[in-house]
KOLMIPA-373850 format. One line per 4 residues: number of its first residue (from 1); their letters; for each residue x, y, z of N, C-alpha, C, CB. Coordinates in nm, 4 decimals, padded with zeros to 6 digits. Glycine has a CB too. Layout:
! residues N
NUM = a = X,Y,Z,X,Y,Z,X,Y,Z,X,Y,Z  ...
! end
This chain:
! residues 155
1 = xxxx = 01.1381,00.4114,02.3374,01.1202,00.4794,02.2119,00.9860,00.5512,02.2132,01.1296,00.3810,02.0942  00.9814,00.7170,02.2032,00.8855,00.7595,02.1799,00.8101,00.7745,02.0819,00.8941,00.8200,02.2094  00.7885,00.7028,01.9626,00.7327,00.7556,01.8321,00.6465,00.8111,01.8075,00.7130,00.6981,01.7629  00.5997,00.9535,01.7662,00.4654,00.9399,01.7104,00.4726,00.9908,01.5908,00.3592,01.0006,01.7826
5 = xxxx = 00.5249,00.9763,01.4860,00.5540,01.0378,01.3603,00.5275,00.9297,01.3035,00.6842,01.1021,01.3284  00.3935,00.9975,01.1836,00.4120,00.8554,01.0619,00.4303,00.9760,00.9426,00.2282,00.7096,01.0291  00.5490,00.9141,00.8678,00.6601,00.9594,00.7518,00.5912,00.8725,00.6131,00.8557,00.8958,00.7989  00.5085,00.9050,00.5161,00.5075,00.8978,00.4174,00.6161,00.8873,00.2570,00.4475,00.9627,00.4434
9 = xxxx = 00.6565,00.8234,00.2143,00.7826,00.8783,00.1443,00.7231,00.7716,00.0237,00.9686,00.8543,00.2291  00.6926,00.9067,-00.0764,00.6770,00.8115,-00.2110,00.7796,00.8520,-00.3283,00.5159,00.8265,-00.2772  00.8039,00.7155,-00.4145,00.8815,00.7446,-00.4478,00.8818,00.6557,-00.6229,00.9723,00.7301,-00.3317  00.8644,00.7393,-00.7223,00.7745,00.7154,-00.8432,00.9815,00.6460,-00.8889,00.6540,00.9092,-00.9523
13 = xxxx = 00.9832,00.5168,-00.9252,01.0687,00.4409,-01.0255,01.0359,00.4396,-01.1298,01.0896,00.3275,-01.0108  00.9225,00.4558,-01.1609,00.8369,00.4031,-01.2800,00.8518,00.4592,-01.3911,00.7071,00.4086,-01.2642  00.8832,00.5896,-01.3902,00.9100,00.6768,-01.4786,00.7848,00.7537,-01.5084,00.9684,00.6157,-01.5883  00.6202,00.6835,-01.4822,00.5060,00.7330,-01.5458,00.4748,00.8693,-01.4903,00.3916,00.6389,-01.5302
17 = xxxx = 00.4147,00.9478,-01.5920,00.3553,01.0766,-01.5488,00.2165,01.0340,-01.5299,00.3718,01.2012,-01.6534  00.1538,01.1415,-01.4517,00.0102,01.1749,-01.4242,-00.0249,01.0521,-01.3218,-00.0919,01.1801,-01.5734  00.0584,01.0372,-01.2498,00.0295,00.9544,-01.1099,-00.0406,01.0380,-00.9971,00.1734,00.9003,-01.0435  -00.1444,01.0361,-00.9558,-00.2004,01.1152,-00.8838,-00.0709,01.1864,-00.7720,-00.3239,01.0308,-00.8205
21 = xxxx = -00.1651,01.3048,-00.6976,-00.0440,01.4027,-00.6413,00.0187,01.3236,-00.5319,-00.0975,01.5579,-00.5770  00.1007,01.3286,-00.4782,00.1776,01.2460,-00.3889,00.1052,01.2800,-00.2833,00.3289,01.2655,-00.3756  00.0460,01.4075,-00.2149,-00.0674,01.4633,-00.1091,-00.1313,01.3593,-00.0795,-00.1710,01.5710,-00.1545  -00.2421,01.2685,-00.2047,-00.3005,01.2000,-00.2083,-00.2736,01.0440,-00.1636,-00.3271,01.2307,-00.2982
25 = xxxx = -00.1458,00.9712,-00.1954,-00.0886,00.8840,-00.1942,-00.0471,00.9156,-00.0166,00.0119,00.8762,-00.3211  -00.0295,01.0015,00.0670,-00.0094,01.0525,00.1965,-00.1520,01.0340,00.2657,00.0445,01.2071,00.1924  -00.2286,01.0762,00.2442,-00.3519,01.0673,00.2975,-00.4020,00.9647,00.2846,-00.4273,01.1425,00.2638  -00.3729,00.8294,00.1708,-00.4457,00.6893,00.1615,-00.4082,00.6323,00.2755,-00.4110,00.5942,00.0397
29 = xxxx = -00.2991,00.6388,00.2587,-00.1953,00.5525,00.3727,-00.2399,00.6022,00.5164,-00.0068,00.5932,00.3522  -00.2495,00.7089,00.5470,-00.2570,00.7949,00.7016,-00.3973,00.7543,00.7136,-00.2280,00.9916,00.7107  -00.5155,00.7648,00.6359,-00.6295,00.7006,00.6785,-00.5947,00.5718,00.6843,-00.7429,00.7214,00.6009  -00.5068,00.4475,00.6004,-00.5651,00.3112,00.6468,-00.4693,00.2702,00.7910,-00.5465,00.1811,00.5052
33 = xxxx = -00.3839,00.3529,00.7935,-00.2645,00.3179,00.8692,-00.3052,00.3656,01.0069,-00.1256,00.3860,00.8128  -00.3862,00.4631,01.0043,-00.4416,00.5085,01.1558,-00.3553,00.5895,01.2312,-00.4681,00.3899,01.2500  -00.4259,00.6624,01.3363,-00.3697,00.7435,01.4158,-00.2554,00.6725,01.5072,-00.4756,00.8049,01.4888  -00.2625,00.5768,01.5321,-00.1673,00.4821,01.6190,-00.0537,00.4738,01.5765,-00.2022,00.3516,01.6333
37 = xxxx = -00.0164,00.4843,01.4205,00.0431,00.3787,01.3926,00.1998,00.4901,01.3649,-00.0430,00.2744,01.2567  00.3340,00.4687,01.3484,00.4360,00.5265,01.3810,00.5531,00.4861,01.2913,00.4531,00.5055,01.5114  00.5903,00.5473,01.2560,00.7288,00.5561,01.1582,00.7335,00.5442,01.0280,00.8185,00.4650,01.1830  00.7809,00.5464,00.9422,00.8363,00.5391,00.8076,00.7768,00.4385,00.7305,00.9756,00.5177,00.8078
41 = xxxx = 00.6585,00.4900,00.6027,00.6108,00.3794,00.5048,00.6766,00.4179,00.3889,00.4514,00.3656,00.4802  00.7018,00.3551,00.3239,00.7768,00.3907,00.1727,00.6814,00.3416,00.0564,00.9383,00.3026,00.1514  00.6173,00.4446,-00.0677,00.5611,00.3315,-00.1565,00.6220,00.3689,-00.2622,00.4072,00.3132,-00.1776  00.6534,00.2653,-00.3371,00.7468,00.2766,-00.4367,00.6779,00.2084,-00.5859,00.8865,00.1988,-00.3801
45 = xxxx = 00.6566,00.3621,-00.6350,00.5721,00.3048,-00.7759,00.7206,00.2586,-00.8667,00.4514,00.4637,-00.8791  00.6611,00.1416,-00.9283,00.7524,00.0988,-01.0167,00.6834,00.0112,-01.1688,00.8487,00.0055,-00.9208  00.8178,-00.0043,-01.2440,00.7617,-00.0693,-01.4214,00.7318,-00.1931,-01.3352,00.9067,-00.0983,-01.5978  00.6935,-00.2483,-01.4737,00.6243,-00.4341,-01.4696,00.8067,-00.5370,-01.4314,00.5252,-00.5037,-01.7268
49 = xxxx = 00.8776,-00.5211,-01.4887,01.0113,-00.5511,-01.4443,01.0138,-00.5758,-01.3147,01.1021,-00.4544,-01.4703  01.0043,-00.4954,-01.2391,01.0771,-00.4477,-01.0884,00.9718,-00.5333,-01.0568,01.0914,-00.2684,-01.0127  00.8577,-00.5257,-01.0556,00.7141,-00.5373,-00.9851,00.7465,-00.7423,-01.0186,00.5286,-00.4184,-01.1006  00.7426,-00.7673,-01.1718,00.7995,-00.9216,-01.1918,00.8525,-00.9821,-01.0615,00.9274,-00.9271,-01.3012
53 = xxxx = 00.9672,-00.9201,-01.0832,01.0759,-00.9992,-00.9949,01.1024,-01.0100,-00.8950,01.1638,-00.9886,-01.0042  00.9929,-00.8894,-00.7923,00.9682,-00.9017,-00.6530,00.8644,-00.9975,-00.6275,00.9343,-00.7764,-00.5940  00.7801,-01.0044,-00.7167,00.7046,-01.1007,-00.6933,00.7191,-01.2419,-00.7596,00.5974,-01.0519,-00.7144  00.8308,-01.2926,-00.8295,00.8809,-01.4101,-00.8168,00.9583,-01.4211,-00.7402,00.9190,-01.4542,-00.9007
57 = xxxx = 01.0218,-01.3672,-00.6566,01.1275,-01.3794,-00.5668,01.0498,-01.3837,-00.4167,01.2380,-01.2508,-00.5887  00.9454,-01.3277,-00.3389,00.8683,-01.3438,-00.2695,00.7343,-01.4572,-00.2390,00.8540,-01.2511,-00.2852  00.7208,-01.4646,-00.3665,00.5283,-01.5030,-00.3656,00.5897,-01.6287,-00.4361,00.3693,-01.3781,-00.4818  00.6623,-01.6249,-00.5156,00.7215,-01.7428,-00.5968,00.5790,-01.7186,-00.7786,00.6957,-01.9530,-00.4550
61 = xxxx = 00.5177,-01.6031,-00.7888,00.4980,-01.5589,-00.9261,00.5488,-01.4995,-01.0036,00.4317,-01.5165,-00.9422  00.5877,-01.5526,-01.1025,00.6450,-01.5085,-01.2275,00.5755,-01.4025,-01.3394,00.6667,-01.6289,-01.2914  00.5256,-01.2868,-01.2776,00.4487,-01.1755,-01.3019,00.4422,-01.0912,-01.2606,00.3699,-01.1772,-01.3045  00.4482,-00.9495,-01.3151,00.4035,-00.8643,-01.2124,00.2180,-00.8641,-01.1625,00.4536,-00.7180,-01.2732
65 = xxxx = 00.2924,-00.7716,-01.0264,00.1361,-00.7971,-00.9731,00.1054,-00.6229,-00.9614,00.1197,-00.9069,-00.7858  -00.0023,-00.6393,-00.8952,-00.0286,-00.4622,-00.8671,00.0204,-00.4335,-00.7310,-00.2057,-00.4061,-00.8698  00.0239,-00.4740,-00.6010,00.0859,-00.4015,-00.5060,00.1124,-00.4950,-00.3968,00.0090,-00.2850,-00.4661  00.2898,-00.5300,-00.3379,00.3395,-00.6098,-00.2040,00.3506,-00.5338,-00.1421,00.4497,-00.6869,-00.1886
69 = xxxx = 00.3452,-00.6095,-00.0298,00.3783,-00.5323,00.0831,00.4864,-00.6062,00.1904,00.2418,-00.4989,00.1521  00.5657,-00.5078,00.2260,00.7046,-00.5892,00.3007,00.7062,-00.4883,00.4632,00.9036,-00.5591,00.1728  00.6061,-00.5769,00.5611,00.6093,-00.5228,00.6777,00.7679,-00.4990,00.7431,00.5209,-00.6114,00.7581  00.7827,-00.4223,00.8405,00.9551,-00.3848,00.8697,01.0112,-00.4973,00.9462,00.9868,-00.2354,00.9701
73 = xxxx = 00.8969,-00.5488,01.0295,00.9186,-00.6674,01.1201,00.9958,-00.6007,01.2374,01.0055,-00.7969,01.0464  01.0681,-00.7109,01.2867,01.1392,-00.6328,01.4347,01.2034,-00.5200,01.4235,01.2472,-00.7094,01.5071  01.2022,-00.4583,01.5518,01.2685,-00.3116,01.5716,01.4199,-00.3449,01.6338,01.1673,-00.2038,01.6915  01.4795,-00.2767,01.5904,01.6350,-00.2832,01.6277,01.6664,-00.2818,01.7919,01.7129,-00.1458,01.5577
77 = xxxx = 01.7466,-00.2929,01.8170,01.7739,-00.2495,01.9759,01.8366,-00.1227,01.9604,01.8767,-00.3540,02.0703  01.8979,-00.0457,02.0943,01.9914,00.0746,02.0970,01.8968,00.1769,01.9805,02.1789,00.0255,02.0394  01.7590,00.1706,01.9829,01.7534,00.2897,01.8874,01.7237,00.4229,01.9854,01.6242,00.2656,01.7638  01.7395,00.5078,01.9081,01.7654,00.6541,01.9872,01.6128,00.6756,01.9901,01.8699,00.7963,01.8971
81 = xxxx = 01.5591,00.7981,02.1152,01.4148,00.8201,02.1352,01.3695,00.8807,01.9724,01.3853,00.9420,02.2796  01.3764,00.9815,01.9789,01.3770,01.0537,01.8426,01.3957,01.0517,01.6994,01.4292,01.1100,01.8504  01.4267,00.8569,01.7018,01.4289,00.8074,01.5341,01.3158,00.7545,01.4963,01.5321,00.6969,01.4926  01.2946,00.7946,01.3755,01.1846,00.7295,01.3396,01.2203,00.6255,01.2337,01.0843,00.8240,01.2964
85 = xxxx = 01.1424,00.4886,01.2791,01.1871,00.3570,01.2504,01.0978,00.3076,01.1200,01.1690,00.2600,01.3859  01.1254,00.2139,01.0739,01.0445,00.2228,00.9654,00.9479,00.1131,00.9675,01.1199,00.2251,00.8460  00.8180,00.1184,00.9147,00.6847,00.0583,00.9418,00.6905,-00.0229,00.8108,00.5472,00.1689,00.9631  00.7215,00.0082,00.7080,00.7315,-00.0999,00.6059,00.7334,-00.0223,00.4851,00.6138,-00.2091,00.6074
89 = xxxx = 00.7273,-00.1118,00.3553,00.7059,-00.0701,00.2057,00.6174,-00.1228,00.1229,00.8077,-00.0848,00.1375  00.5476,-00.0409,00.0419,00.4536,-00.0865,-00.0570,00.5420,-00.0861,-00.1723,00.3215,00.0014,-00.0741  00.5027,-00.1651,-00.2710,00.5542,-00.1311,-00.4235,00.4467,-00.2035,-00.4976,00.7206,-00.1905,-00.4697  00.4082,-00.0991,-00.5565,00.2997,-00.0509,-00.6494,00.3376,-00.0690,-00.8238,00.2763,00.1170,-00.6086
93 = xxxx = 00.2214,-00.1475,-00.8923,00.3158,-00.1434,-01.0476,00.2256,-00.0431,-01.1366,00.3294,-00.3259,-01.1451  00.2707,00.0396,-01.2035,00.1572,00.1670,-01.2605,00.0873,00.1205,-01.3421,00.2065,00.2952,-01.3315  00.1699,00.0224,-01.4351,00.1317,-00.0496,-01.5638,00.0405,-00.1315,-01.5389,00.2311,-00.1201,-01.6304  00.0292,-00.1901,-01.3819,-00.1023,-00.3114,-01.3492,-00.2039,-00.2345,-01.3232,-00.0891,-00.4224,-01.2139
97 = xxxx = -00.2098,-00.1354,-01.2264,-00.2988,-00.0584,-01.2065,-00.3524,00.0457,-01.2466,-00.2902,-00.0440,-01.1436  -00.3535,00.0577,-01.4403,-00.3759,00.1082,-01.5412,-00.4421,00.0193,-01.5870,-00.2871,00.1520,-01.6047  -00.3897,-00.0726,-01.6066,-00.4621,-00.2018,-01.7121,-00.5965,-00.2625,-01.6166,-00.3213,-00.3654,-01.7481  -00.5782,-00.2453,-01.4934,-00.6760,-00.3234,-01.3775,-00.7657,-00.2037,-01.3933,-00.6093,-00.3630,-01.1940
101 = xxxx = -00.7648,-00.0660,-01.3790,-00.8772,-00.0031,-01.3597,-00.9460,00.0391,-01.5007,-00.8473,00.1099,-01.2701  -00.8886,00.0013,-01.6076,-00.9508,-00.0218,-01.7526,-01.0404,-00.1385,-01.7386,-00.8371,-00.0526,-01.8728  -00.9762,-00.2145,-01.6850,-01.0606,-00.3811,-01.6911,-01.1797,-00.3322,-01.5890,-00.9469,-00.5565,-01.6102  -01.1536,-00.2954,-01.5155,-01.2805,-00.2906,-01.3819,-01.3774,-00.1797,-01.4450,-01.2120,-00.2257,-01.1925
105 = xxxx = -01.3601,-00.0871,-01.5550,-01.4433,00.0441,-01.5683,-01.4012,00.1040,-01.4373,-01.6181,00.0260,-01.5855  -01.3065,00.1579,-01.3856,-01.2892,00.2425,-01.2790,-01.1878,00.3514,-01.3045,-01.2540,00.1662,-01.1656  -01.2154,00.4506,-01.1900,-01.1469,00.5583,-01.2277,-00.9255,00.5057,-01.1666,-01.2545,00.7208,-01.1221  -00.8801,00.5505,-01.2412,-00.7434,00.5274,-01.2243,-00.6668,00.5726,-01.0446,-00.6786,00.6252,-01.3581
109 = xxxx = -00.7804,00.6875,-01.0596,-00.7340,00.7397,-00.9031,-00.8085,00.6459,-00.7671,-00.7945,00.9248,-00.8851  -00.9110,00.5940,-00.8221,-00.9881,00.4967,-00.7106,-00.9036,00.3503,-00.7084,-01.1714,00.4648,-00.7622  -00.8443,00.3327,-00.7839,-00.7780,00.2013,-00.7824,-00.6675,00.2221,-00.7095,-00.7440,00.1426,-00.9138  -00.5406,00.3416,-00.7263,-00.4693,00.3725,-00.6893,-00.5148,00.4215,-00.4884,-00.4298,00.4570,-00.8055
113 = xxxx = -00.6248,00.4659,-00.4680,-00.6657,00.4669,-00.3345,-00.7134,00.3288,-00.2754,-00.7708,00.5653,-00.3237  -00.7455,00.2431,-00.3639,-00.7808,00.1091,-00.3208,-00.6527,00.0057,-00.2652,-00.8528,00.0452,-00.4476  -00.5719,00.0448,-00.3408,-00.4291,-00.0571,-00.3590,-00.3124,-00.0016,-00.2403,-00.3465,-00.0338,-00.5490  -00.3548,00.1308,-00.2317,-00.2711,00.1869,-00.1006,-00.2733,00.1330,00.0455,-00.3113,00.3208,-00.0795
117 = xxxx = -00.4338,00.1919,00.0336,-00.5469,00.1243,00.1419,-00.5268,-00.0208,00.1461,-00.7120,00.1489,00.0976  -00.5125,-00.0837,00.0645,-00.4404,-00.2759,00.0924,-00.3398,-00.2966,00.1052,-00.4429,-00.3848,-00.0027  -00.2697,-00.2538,00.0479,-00.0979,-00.2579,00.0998,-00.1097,-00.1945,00.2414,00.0287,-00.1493,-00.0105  -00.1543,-00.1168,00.2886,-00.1160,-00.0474,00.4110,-00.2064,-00.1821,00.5419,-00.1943,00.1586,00.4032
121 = xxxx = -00.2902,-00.2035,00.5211,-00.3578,-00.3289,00.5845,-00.3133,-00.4720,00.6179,-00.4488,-00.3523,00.5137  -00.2226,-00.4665,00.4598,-00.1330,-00.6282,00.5201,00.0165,-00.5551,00.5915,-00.0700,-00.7748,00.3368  00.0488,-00.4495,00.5563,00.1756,-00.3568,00.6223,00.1442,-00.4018,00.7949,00.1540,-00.1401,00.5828  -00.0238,-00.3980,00.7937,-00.0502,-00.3936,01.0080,-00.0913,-00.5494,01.0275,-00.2379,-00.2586,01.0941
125 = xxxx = -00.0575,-00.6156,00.9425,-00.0712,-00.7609,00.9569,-00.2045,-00.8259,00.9113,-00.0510,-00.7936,01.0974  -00.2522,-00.7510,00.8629,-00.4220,-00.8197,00.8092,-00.3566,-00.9218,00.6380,-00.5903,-00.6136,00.7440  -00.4660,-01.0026,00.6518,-00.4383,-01.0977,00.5079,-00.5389,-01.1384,00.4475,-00.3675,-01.2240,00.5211  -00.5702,-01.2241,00.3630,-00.6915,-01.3020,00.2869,-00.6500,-01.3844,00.2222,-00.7756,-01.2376,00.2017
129 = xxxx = -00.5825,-01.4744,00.3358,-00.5324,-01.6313,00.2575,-00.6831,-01.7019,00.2809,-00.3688,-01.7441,00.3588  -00.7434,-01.7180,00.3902,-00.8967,-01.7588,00.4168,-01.0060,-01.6793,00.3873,-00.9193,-01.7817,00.5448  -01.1249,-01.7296,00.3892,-01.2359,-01.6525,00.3427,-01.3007,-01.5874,00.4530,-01.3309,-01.7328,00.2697  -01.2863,-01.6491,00.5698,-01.2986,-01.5585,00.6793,-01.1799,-01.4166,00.6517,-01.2645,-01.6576,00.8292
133 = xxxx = -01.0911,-01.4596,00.6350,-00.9534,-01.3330,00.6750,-01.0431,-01.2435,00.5175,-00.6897,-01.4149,00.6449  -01.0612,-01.2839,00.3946,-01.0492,-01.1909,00.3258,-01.2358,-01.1139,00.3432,-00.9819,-01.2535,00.1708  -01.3055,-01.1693,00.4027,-01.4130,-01.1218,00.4292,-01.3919,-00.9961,00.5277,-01.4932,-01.2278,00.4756  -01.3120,-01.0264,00.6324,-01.2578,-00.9166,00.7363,-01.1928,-00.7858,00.6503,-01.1279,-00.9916,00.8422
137 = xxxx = -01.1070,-00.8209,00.5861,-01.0251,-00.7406,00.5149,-01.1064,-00.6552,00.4151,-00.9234,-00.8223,00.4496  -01.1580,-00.7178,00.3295,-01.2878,-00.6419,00.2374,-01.3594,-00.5707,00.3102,-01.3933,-00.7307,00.1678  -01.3918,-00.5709,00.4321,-01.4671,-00.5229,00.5362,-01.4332,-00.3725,00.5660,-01.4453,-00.6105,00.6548  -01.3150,-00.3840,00.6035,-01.2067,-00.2378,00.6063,-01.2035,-00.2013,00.5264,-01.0782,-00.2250,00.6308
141 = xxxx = -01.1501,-00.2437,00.3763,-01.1016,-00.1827,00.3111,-01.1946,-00.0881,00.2345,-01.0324,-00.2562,00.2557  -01.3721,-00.1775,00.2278,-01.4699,-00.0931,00.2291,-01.5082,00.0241,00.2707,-01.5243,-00.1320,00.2555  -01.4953,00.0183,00.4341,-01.5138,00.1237,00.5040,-01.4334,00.2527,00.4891,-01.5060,00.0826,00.6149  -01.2603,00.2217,00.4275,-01.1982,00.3423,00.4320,-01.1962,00.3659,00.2928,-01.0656,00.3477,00.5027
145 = xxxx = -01.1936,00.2944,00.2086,-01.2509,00.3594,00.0564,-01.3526,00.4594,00.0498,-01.3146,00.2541,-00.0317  -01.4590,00.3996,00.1249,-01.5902,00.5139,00.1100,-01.5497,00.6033,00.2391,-01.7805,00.4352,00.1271  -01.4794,00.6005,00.3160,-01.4150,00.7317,00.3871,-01.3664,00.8541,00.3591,-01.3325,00.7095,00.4337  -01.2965,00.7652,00.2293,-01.2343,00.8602,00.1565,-01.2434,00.9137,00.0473,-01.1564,00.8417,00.1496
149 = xxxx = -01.4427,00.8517,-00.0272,-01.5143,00.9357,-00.1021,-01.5139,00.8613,-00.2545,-01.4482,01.0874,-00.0931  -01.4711,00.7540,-00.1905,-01.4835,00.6870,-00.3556,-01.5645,00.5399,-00.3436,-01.3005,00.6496,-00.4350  -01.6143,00.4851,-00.4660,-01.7388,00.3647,-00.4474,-01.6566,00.2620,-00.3473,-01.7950,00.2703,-00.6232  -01.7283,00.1892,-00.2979,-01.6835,00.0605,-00.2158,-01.6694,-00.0304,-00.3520,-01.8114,-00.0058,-00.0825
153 = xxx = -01.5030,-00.0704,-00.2999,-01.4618,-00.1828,-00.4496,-01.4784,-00.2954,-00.4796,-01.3507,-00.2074,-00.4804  -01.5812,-00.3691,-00.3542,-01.6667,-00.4587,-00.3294,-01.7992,-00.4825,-00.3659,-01.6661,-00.4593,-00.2383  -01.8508,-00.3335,-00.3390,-02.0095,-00.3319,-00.3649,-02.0804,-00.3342,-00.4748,-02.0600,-00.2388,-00.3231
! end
């Protein structure tokens, strides 16, 4: 399999307007996801509903959260050179990450670049169940936040 295509595909459930431009939501991902990295991410903004019940059904919380992530895991066999396979999905809740960047004093679009940038990080297997792992992770996620021109969401 030759891949080198990484496929962006967002895709607003949510119904909300004034979600930053989808351009933007392309470029979070392609910076945290890296030049390496190959095939099909999907992020799928969605209501508090959808966002609930993936995350009681996964995490075992009975809430919505602001953003999972569901790596693709194994690659199929028999796939053709020229398909592009899919790398995983974010789903994003608008309603959390409205209410979260009110609570933080932050701008709506820096949260939304923050939450991409983390979903796309546990998408390549990074985590912060430990304080070592989430020290690592804060680490990155620092570095490509202010890459990409907005405060470090740490600092």
């Amino acid at each position: 399999m030759s891949q080198s295509a990484l496929e962006i595909v967002l895709q607003n459930a949510s119904g909300q307007v004034g979600l930053p431009p989808e351009r933007e939501f392309v470029n979070w991902a392609r910076t945290a996801l890296g030049r390496g990295t190959s095939g099909e991410v999907t992020i799928r903004i969605v209501e508090p509903s959808e966002s609930r019940t993936l995350n009681r059904i996964y995490r075992g919380k009975d809430k919505p959260t602001n953003v999972l992530a569901f790596p693709a895991g194994a690659v199929a066999e028999n796939v053709a050179d020229d398909e592009l396979l899919p790398f995983g999905d974010l789903v994003i809740c608008a309603a959390v990450v409205k209410e979260e960047a009110a609570a933080q004093q932050i701008s709506e679009q820096a949260h939304w670049a923050h939450l991409v940038v983390h979903g796309c990080l546990h998408l390549m297997g990074h985590d912060h169940q430990t304080a070592s792992e989430a020290r690592s992770m804060e680490a990155m996620e620092s570095q490509l936040i202010v890459s990409l021109g907005y405060a470090d969401p740490y600092g």
